[in-house]
Backbone as ProteinMPNN parsed JSONL, in Angstrom:
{"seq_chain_A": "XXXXXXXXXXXXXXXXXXXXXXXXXXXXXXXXXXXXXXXXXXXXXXXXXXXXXXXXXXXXXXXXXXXXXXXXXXXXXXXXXXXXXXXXXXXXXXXXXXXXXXXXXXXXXXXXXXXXXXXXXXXXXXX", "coords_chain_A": {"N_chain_A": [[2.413, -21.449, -5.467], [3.917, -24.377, -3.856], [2.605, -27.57, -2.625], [4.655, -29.688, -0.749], [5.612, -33.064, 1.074], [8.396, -34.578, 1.918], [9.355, -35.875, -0.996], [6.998, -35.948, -2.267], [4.424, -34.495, -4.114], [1.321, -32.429, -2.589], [-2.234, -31.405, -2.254], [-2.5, -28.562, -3.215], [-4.58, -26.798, -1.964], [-5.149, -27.969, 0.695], [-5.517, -27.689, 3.702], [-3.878, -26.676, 6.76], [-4.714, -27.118, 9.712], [-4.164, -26.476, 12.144], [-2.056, -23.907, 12.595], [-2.221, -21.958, 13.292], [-2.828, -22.349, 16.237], [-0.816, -23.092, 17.969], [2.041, -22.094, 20.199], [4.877, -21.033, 20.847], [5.893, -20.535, 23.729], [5.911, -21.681, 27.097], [4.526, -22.385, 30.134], [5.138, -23.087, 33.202], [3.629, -23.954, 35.903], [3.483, -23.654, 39.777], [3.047, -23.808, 43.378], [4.303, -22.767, 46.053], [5.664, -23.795, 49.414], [4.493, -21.159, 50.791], [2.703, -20.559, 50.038], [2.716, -18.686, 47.687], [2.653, -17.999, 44.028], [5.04, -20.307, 42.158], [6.245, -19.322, 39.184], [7.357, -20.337, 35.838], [8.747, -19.974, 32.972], [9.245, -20.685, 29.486], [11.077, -21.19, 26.282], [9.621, -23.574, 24.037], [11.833, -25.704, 21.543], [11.38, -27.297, 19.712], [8.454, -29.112, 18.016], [6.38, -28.319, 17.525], [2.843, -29.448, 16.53], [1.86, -30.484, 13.466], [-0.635, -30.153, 11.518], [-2.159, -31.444, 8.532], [-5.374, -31.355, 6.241], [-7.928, -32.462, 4.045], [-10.976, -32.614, 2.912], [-14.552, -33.711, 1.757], [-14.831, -31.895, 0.231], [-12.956, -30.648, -0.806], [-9.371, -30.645, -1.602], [-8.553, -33.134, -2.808], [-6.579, -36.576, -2.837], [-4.889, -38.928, -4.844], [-5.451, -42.695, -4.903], [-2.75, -43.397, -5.288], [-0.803, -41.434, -4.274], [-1.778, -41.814, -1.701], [-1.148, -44.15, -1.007], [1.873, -43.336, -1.31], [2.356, -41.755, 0.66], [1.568, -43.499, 2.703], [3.93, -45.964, 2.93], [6.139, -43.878, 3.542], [5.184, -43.169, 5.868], [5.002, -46.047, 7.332], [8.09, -46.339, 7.312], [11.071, -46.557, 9.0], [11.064, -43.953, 11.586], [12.172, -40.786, 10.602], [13.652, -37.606, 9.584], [11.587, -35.12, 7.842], [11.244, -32.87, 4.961], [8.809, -30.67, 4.971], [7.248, -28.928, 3.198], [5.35, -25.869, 2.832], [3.312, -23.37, 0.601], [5.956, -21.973, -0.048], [7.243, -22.0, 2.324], [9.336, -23.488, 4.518], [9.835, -26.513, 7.127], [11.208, -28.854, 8.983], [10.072, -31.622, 9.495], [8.227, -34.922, 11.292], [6.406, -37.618, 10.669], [3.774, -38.32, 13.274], [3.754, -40.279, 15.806], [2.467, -40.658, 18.044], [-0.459, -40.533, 17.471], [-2.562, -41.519, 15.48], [-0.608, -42.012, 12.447], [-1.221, -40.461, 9.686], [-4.832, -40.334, 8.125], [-6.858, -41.664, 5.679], [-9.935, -41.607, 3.377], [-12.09, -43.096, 1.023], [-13.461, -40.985, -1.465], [-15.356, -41.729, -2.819], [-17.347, -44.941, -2.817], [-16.243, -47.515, -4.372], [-17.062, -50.769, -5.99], [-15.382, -53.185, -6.626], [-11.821, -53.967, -7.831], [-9.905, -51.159, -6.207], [-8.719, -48.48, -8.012], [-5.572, -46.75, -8.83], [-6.003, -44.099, -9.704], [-8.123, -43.28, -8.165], [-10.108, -40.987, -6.211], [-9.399, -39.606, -3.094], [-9.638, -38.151, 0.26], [-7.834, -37.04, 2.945], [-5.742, -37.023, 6.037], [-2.955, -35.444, 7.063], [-0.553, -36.185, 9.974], [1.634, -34.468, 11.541], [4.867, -33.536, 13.225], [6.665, -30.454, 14.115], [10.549, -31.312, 14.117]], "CA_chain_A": [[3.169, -22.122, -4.418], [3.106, -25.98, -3.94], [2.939, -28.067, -0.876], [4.695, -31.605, -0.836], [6.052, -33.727, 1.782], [9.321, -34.826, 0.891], [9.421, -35.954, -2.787], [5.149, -36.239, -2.515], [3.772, -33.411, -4.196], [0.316, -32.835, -2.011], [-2.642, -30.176, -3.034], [-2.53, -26.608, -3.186], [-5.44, -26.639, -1.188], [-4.769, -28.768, 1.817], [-5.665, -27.043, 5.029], [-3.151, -26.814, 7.942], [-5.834, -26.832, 10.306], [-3.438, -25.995, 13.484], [-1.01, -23.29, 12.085], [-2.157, -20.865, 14.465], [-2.668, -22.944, 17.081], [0.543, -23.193, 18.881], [2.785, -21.04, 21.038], [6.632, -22.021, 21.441], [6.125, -20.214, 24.975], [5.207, -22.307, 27.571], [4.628, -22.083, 31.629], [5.083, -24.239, 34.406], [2.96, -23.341, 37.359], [3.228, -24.074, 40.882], [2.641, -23.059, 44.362], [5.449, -22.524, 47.009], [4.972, -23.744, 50.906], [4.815, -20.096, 51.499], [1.391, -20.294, 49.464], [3.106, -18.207, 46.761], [3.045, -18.779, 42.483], [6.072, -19.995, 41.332], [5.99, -19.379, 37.795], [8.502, -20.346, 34.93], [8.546, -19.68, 31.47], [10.677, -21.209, 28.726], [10.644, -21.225, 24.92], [10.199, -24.822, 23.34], [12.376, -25.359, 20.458], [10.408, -27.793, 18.398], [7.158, -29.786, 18.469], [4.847, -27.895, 16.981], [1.955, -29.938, 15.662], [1.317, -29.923, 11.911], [-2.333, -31.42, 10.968], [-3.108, -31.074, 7.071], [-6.233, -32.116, 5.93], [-8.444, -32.316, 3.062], [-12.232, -32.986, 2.926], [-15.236, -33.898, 0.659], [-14.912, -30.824, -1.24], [-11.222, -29.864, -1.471], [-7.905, -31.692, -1.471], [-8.28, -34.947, -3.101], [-5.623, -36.804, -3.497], [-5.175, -39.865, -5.643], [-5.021, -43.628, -4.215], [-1.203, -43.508, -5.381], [-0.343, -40.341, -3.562], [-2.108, -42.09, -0.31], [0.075, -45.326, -0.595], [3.484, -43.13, -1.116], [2.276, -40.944, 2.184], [1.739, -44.913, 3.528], [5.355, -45.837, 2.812], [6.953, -43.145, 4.364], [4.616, -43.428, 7.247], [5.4, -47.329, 7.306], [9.335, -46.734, 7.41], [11.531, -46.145, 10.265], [11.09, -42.574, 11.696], [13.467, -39.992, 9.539], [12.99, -36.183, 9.343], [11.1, -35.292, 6.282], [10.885, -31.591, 4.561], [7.409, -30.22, 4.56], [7.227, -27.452, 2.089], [3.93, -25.548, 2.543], [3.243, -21.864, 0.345], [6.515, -21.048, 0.014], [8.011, -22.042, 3.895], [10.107, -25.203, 4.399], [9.777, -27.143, 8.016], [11.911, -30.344, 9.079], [9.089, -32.777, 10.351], [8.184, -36.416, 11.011], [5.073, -38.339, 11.362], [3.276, -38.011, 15.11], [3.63, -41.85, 15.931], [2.039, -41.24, 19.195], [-1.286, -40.509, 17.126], [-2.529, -42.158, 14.096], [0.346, -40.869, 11.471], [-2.4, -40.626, 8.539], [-5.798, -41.399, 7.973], [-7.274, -41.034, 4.503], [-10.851, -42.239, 2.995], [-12.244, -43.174, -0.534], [-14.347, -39.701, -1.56], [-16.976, -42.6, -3.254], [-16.892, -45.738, -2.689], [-16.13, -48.478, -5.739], [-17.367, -51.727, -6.118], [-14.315, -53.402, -7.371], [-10.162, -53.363, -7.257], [-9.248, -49.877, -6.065], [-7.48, -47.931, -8.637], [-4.356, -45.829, -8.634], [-6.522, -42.457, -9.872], [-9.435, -43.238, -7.451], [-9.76, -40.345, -5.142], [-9.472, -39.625, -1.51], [-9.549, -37.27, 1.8], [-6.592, -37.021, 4.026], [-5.77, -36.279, 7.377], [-1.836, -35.996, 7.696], [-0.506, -36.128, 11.12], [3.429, -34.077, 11.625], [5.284, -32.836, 13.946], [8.384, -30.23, 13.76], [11.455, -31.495, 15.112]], "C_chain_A": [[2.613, -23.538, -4.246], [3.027, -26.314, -2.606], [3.6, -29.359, -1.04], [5.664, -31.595, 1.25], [6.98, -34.929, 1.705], [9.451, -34.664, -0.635], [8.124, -35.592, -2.891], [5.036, -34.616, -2.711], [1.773, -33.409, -3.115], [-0.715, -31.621, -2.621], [-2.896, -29.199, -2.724], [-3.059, -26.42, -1.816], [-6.111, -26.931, 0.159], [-4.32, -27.685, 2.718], [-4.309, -27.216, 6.09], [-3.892, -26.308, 8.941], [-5.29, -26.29, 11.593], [-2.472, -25.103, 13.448], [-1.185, -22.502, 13.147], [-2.609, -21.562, 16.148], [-1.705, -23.33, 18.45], [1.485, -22.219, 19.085], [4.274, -21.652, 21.25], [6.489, -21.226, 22.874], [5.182, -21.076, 25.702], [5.5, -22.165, 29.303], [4.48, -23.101, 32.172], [4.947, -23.447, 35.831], [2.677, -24.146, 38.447], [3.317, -23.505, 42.208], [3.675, -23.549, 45.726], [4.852, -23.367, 48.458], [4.529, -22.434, 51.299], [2.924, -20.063, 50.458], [1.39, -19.04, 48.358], [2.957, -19.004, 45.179], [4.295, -19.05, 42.453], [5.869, -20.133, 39.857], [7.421, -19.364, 37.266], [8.429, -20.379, 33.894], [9.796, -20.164, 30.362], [9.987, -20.94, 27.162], [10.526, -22.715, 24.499], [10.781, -24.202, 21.946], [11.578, -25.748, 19.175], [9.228, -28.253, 19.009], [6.009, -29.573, 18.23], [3.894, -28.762, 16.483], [1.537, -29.702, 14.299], [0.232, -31.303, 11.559], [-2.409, -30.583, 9.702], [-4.167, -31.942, 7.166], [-7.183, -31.258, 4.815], [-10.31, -32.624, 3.647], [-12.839, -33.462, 1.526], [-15.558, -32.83, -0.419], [-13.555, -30.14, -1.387], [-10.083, -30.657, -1.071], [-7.998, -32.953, -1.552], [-6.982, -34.716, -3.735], [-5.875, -38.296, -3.97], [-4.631, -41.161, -4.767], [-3.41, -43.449, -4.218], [-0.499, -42.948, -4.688], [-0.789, -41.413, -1.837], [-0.98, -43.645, 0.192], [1.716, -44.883, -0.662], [3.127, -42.316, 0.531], [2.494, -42.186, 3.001], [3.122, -45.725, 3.398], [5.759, -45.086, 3.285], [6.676, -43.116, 5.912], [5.216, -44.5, 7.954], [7.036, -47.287, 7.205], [9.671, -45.817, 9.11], [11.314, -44.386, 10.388], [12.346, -42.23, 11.077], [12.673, -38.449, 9.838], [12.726, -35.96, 7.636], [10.686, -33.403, 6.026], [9.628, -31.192, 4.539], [7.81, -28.7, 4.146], [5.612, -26.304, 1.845], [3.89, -23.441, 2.068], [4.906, -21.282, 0.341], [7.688, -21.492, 1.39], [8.326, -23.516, 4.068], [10.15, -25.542, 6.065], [10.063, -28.485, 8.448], [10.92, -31.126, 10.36], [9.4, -34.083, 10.009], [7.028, -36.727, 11.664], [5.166, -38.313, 13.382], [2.978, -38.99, 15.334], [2.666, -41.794, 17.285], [0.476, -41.129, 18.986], [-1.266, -41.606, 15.891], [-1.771, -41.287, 12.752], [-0.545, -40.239, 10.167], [-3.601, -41.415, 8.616], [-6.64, -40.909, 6.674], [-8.583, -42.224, 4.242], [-11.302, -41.882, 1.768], [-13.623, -41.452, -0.182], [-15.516, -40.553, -1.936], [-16.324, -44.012, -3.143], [-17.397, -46.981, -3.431], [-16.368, -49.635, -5.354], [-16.141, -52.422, -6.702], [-12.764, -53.477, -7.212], [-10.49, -51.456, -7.129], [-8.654, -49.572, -7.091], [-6.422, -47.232, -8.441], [-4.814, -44.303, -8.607], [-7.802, -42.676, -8.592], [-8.926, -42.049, -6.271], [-10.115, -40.648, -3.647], [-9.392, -38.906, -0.719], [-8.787, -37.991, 2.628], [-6.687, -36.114, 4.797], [-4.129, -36.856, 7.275], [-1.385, -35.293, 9.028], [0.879, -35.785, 11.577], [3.757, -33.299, 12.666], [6.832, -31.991, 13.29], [9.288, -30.558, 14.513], [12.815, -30.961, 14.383]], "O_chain_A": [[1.449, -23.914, -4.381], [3.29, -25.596, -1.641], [2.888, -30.208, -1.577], [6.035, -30.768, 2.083], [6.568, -36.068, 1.485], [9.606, -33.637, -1.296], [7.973, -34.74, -3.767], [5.366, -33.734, -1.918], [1.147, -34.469, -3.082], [-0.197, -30.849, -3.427], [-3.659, -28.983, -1.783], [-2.439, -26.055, -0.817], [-7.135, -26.449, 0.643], [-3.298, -26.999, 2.679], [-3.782, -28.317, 5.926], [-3.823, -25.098, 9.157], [-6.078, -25.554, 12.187], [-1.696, -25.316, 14.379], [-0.263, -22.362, 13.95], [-2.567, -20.807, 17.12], [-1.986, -23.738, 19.577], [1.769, -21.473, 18.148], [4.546, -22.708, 21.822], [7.603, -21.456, 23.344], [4.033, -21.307, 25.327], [6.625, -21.86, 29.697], [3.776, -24.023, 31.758], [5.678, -22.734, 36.518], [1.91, -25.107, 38.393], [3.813, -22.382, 42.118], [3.642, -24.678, 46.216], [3.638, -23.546, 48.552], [4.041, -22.506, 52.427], [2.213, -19.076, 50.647], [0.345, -18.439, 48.109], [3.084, -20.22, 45.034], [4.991, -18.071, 42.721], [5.295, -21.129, 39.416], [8.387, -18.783, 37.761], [7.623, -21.284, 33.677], [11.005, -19.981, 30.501], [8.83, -20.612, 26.899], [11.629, -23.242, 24.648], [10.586, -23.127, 21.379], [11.24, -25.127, 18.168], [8.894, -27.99, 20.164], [4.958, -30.165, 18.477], [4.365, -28.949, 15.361], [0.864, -28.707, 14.034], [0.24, -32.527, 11.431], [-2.645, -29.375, 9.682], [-4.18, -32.974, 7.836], [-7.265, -30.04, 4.655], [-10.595, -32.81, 4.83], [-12.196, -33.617, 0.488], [-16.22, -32.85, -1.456], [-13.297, -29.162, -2.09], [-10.122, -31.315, -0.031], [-7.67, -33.79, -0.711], [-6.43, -33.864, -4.431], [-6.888, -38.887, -3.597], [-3.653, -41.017, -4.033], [-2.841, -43.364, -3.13], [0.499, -43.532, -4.265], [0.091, -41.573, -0.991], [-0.38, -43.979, 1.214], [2.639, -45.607, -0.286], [3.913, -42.52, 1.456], [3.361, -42.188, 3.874], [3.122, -46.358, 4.454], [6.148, -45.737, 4.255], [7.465, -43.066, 6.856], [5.863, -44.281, 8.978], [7.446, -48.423, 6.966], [9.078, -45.052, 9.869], [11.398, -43.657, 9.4], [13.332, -42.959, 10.966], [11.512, -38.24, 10.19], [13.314, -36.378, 6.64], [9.962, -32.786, 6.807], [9.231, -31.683, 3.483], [8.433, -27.763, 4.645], [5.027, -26.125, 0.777], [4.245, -22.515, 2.798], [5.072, -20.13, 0.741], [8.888, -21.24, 1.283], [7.62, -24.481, 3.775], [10.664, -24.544, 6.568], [9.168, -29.318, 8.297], [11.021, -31.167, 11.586], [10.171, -34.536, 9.163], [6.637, -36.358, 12.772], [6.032, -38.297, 14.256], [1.764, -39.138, 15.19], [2.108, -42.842, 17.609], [-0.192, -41.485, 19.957], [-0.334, -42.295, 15.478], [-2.194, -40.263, 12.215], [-0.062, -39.156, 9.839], [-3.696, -42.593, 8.959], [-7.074, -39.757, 6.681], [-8.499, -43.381, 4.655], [-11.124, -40.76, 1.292], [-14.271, -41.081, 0.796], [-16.622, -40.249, -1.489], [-15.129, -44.254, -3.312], [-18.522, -47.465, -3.299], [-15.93, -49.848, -4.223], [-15.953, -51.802, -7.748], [-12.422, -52.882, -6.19], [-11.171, -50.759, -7.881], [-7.808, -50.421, -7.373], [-6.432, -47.062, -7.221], [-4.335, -43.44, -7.871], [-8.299, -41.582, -8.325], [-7.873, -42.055, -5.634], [-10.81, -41.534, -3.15], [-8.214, -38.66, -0.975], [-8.915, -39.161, 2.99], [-7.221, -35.006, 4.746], [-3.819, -38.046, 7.337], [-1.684, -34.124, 9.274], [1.482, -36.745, 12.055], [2.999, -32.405, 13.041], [7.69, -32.412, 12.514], [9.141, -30.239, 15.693], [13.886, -30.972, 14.991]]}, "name": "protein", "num_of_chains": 1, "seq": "XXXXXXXXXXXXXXXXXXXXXXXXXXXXXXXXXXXXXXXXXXXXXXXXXXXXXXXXXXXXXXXXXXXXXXXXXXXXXXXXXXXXXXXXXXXXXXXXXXXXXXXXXXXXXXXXXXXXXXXXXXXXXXX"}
């Protein structure tokens, strides 16, 4: 099973560090004059948080891969397929955070290359 994000293939091995993390049920609690709960309960529809991320020992990806994630980031919001194991989810970058943040795994003296690797943090929501 692969993972990409849109067209971007991304790797295998790229964590979704918040999968279990989130509840579509959510409460709104407050307290009556009568010194009663009122409680209310709803389902959200979307919004889930989706954090991938890689580290210094699994999920490099290549400078090239980090400047097409930076292009899509860098265009107007759009909904974008995330494909992870198998399960398909209509997201878009989490503008109200940093949408991506990725760093060199070693760091080169020199132009950057296209193969040089890197650790990512991408930043999605479902909508």
């Amino acid at each position: 099973m692969t993972i990409t994000l849109g067209a971007i293939t991304l790797p295998d091995d790229l964590a979704w560090e918040d999968e279990f993390e989130w509840t579509p049920v959510e409460d709104a609690i407050d307290t009556a004059l009568s010194g009663s709960l009122v409680i209310q309960s709803g389902a959200r529809v979307k919004g889930r948080p989706i954090t991938l991320s890689g580290s210094e020992n699994q999920a490099w990806i290549t400078r090239s891969v980090v400047e097409a994630i930076k292009s899509l980031a860098d265009a107007p919001p759009s909904s974008l397929t995330f494909s992870y194991h198998g399960r398909e989810f209509p997201v878009r970058f989490r503008y109200g955070e940093k949408p991506y943040s990725a760093k060199p795994v070693s760091f080169y003296s020199g132009t950057p290359l296209a193969d040089d690797f890197y650790t990512i943090t991408v930043r999605l929501m479902e909508v």
